[in-house]
C-alpha positions as CSV (number, residue, x, y, z in Angstrom):
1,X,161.5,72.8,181.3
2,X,164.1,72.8,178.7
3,X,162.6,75.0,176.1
4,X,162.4,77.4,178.9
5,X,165.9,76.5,180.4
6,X,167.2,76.7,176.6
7,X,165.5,80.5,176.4
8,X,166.9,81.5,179.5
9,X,170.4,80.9,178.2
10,X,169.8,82.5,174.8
11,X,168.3,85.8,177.0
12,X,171.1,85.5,179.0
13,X,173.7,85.1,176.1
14,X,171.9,88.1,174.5
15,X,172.2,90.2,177.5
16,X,176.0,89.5,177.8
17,X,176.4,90.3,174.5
18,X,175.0,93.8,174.4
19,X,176.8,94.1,178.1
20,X,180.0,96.5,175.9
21,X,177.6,98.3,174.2
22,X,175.5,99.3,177.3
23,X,178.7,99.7,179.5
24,X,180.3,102.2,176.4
25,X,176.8,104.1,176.4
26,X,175.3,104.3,180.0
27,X,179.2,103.5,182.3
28,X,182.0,105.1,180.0
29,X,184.3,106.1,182.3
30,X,187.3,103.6,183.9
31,X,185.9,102.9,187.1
32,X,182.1,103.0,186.3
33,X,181.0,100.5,188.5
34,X,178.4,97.3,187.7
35,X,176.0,98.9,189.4
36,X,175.4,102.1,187.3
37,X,174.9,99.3,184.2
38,X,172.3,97.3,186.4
39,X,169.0,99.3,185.9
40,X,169.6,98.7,182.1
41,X,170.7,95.2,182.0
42,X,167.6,94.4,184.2
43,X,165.5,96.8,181.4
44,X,166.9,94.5,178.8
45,X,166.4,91.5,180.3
46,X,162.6,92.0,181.5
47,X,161.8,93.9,177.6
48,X,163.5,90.3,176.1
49,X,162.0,87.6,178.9
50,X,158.5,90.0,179.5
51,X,156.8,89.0,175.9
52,X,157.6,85.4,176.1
53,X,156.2,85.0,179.3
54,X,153.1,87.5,178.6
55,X,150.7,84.6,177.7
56,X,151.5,82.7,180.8
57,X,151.1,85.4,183.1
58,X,148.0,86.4,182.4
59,X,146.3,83.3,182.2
60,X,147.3,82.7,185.2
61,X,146.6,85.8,186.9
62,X,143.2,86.1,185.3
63,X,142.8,82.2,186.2
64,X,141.4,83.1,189.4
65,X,138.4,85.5,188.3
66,X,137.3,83.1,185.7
67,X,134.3,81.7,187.6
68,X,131.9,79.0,186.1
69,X,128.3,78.0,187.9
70,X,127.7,74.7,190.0
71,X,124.9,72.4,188.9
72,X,121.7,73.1,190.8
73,X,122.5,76.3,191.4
74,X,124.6,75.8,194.3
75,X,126.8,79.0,193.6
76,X,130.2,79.4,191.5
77,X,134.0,78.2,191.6
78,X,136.7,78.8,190.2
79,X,138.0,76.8,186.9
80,X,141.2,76.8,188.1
81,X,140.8,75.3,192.0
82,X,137.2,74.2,191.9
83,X,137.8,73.6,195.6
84,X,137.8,77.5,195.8
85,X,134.3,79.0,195.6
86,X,134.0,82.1,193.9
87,X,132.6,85.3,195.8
88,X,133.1,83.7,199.4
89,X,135.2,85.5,202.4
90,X,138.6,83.6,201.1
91,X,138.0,84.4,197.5
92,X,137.7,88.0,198.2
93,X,141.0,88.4,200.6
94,X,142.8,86.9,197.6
95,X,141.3,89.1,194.9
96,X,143.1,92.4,195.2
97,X,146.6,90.4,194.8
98,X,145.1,88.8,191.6
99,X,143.8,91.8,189.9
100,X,146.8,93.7,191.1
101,X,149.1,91.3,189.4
102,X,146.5,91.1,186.1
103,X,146.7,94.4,185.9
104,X,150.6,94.6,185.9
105,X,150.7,92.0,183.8
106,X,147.9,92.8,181.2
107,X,148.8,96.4,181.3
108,X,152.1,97.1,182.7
109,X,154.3,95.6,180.5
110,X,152.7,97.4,177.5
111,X,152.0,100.1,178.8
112,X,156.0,100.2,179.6
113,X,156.6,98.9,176.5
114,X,154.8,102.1,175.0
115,X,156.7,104.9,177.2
116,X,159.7,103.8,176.8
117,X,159.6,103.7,172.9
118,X,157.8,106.9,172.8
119,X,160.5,108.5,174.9
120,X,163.0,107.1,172.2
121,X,161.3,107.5,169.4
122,X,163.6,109.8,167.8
123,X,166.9,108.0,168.6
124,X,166.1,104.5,167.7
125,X,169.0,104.0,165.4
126,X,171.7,104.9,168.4
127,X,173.5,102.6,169.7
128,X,172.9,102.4,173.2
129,X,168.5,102.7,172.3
130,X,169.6,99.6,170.1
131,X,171.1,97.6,172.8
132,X,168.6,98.9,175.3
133,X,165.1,98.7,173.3
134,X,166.3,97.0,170.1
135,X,164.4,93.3,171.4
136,X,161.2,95.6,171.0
137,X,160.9,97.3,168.0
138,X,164.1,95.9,165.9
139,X,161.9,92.9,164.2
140,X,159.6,95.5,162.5
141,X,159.9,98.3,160.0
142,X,161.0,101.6,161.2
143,X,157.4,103.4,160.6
144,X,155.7,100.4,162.7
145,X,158.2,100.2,165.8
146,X,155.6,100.5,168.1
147,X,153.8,96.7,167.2
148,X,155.5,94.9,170.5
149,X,152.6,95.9,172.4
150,X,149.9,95.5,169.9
151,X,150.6,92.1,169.3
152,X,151.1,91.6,173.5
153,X,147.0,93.4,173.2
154,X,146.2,90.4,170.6
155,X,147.5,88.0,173.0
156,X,146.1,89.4,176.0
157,X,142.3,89.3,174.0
158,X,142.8,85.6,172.7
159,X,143.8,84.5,176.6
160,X,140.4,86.3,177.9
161,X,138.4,84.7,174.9
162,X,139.8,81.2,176.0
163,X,139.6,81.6,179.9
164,X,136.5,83.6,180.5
165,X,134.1,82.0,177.7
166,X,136.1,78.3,178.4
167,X,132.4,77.1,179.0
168,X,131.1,78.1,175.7
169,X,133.3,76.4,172.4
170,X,131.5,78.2,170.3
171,X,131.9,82.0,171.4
172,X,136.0,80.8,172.4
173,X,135.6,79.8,168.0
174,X,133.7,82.9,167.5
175,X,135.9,85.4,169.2
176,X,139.2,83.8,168.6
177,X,137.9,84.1,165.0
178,X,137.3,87.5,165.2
179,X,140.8,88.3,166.8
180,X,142.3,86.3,164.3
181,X,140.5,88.5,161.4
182,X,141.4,91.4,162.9
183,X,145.2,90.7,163.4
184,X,145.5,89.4,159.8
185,X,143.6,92.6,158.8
186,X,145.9,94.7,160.6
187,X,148.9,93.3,159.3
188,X,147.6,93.8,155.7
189,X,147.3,97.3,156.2
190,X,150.2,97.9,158.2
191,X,152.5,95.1,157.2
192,X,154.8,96.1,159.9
193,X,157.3,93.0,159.6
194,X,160.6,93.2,157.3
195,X,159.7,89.8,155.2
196,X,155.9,90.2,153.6
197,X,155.5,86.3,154.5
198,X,156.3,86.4,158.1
């Protein structure tokens, strides 16, 4: 609770810390009001907060459709709640608000990610893209700015290896493995990070 309290503050300190910048860029006049800078304080603040709390959000969305057999065959629950059968009347009414929230999870915040650096691809060294999008693409070099949500897919593939082969060690060893190896592949042949050893 207080690593996360701790990061709150810092995303918080961060925020007010770019607020001059976004108030000079997207409220310049006098009288511009707090609520013309809200949509991109709130942008900043879920691009900043939305990759640290990737992992955590999609376990636990995808939790719930991570099913593992009974003995005997006496059907399936779920590893999460095994009080919870899988594929009975109450599993199903809560499935469309799990997948729905897996899927804005898993894909919405890189898929975001993605549009809103390829809208601002080309001014990525102003200001007001800096204090807007700068959290996404700032800690990589310029030709590899769009990493953020490659490395949110790495995360995303390493959480379904762990939750959905959980019952098998040795495909979680197998697959992690072959994440792994691809990521370190990857970042050999991109090297998309300022400092070679990070």
């Amino acid at each position: 609770i207080l690593v996360v309290a701790c990061g709150m503050c810092f995303v918080i300190a961060l925020t007010a810390a770019s607020f001059p910048i976004l108030k000079a860029k997207y409220a310049p006049s006098a009288g511009a009001s707090l609520r013309a800078l809200l949509p991109a304080l709130l942008e900043r603040v879920v691009l900043t907060l939305g990759p640290l709390l990737y992992i955590p959000l999609v376990r636990s969305s995808l939790a719930f459709l991570d099913c593992s057999a009974l003995p005997a065959g006496r059907g399936y629950f779920v590893d999460a709640d095994p009080s919870l059968a899988c594929y009975s009347s109450e599993w199903w009414a809560l499935f469309p608000a799990f997948l729905a929230s897996a899927t804005i999870y898993g894909l919405g915040l890189p898929g975001y990610i993605v549009f809103r650096l390829r809208q601002s691809s080309g001014r990525l060294t102003q200001l007001g893209v800096i204090a807007r999008y700068g959290c996404v693409y700032q800690p990589f070099r310029r030709p590899t700015f769009f990493f953020a949500p490659i490395m949110l897919a790495r995360s995303a593939g390493m959480v379904a290896a762990t939750l959905f082969f959980s019952s098998s060690p040795v495909w979680v060893a197998a697959l992690a493995l072959i994440i792994t190896q691809g990521w370190m592949m990857t970042i050999i042949r991109w090297r998309p990070h300022f400092e070679p050893l990070h």
